[in-house]
N, C-alpha and C positions, 0 to 999 in steps of 0.2 A: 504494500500500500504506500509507493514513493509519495501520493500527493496529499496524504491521512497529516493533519496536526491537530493537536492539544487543541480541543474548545475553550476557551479560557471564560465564553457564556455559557459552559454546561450547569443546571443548575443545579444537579446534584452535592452531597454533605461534605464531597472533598475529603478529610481525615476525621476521625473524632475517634476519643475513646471514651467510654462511658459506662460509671457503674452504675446506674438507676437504675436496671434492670438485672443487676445480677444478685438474685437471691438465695438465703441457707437454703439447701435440702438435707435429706436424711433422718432420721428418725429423732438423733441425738439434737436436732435443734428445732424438732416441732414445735414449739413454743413460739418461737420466731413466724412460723409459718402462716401460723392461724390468726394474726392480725390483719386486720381492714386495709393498715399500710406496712407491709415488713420492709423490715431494714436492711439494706445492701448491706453487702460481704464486704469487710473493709479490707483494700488490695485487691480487689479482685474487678475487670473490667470487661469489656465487649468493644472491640476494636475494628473501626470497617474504613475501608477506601474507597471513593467515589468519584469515577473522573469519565470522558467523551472525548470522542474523536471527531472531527468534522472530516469533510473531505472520503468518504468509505463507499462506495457505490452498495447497492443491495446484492447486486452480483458478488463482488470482491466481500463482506462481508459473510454473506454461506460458507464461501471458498474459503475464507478464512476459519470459520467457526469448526468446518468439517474437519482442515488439519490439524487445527486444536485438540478437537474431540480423539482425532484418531493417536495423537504425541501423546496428549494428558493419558489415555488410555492404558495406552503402551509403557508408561511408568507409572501405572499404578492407582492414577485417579479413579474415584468411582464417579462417574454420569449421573446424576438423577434427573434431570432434566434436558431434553434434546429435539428443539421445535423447529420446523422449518416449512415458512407457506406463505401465498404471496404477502402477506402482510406483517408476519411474524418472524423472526429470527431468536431462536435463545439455545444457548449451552448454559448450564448447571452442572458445575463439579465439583466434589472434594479429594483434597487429598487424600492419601492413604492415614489410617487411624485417626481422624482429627472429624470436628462436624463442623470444621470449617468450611464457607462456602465461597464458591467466584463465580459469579454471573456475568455474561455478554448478551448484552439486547441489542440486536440491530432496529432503529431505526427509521421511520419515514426521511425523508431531506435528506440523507447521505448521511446520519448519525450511529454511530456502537458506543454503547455506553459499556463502562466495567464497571462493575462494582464487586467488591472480597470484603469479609468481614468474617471473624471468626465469635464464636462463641464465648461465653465469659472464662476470663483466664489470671491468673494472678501475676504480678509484674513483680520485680524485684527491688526488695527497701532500699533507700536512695534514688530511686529515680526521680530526677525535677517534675515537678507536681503545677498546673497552670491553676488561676485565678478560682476555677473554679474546683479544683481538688482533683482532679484526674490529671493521668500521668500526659507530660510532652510527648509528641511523636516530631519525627524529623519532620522538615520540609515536605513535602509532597514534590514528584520532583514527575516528567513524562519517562515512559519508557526510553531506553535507552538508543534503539533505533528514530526517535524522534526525536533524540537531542540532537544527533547530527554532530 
């Protein structure tokens, strides 16, 4: 895709990490559970990346989604999801042992959006912490073939 670059108007969430959603389970902390609002797992968060390509025709994106699907396969991804119709384009996959997921939607107008986010996970003490109590992530930077 030589002529695909970073939408810089894509509207999607770009980086976040986020523990409002990441709640105790297990038996040992039902207690926790049974309130109207339980309390987040302190440390522990749900991490996702959200970014667009402009410039993808719907041709070159199948094309694209199908090598995908066939790579990710062949080392090990699991598919769960795999759409293809004139209006629709989607690959859903994770990696091996994780319920991490990476979604590609292709687009009307020449758009593929990615979006990856994994499930809630614990980060490591010390990591710098933003305004609002969740951990920093780098920069969000484009794929490396589009940095050029």
């Amino acid at each position: 895709m030589p002529q695909a670059t970073l939408d810089p108007k894509w509207p999607g969430g770009g980086q976040e990490a986020d523990g409002s959603g990441c709640y105790y389970t297990g038996l040992k902390d039902l207690s926790k559970q049974v309130s109207d609002s339980p309390p987040s797992v302190p440390g522990v968060v749900a991490v996702s990346s959200e970014w667009g390509l402009k410039g993808v025709t719907p041709s070159q994106a199948v094309s694209a989604l199908r090598r995908a699907r066939k790579e990710l396969t062949r080392r090990g991804w699991k598919v769960t999801r795999y759409e293809i119709s004139d209006h629709w384009t989607v690959l859903s996959v994770q990696p091996p042992g994780t319920d991490d997921v990476v979604r590609v939607e292709a687009f009307p107008y020449d758009r593929l959006g990615v979006v990856a986010y994994s499930e809630c996970a614990r980060y490591p003490s010390g990591t710098p912490m933003t305004e609002w109590g969740d951990p920093e992530l780098p920069a969000q930077q484009a794929p490396a073939p589009l940095r050029g």
